[in-house]
N, C-alpha and C positions, 0 to 999 in steps of 0.2 A: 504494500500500500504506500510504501517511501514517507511515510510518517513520523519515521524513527520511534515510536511506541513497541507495543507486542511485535515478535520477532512471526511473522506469518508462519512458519512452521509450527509456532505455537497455537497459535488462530487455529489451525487447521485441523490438529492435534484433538483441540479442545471443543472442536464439532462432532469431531467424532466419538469423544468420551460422552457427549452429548447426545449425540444418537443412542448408544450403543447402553447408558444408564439414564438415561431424560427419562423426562415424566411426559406419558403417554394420557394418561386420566387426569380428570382434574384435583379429581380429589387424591391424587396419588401422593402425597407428600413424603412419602418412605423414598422413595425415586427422585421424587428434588433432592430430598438431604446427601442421598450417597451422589449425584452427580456432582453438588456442590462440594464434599467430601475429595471427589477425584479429581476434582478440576485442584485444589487448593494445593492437593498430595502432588501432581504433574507437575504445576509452576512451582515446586519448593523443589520436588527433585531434578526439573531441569538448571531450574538456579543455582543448587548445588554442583552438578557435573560441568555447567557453563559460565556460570558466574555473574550471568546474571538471564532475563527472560526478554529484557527490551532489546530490539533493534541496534539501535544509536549507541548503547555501552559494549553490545557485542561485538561488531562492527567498529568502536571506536572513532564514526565518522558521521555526519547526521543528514541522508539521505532525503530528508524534506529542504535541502540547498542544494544548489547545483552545484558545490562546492564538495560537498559531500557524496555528491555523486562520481563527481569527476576521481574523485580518492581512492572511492568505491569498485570505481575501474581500472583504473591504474595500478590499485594494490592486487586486481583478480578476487577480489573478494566474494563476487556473485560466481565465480568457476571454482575455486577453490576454497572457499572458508562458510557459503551458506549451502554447499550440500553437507557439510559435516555435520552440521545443523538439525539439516534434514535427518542424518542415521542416527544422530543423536535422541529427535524427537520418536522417530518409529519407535526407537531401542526402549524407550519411557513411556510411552502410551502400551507397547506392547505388553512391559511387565504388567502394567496396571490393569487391561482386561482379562489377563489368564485372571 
């Protein structure tokens, strides 16, 4: 989204933990708590393995400038540093649904 907020792999992550434990019923509130539960549990253990879950501190560069863009490219950071992101995220959403 070039926001420099949530790292989009997290975003992404965290629709899926959404699908996957959301609440389906209205009255289902046992299904909110644990979505809420896993969403909290995924952004602590990605913060933990990454150091943080924002864009702009992961990256180091703040992709809502063009300045940051241009950094962005230069360092290879969208070929090299946001797929690890990526494995990162599978590897922590995955523990989370087994």
């Amino acid at each position: 989204m070039c926001k420099g907020e949530v790292c989009d792999t997290c975003t992404g992550a965290l629709m899926v933990l959404g699908l996957t434990y959301g609440q389906c019923e209205i009255d289902d509130l046992d299904s909110r708590l644990k979505t809420n539960d896993v969403t909290v549990k995924f952004l602590e253990l990605f913060h933990d393995e990454n150091g943080s879950y924002l864009c702009k501190e992961l990256l180091g560069c703040d992709l809502a400038t063009q300045e940051g863009k241009i950094y962005a490219r230069k360092h290879n950071l969208f070929v090299e540093f946001c797929p690890a992101m990526v494995v990162s995220t599978v590897k922590i959403a995955e523990q989370l649904i087994k």
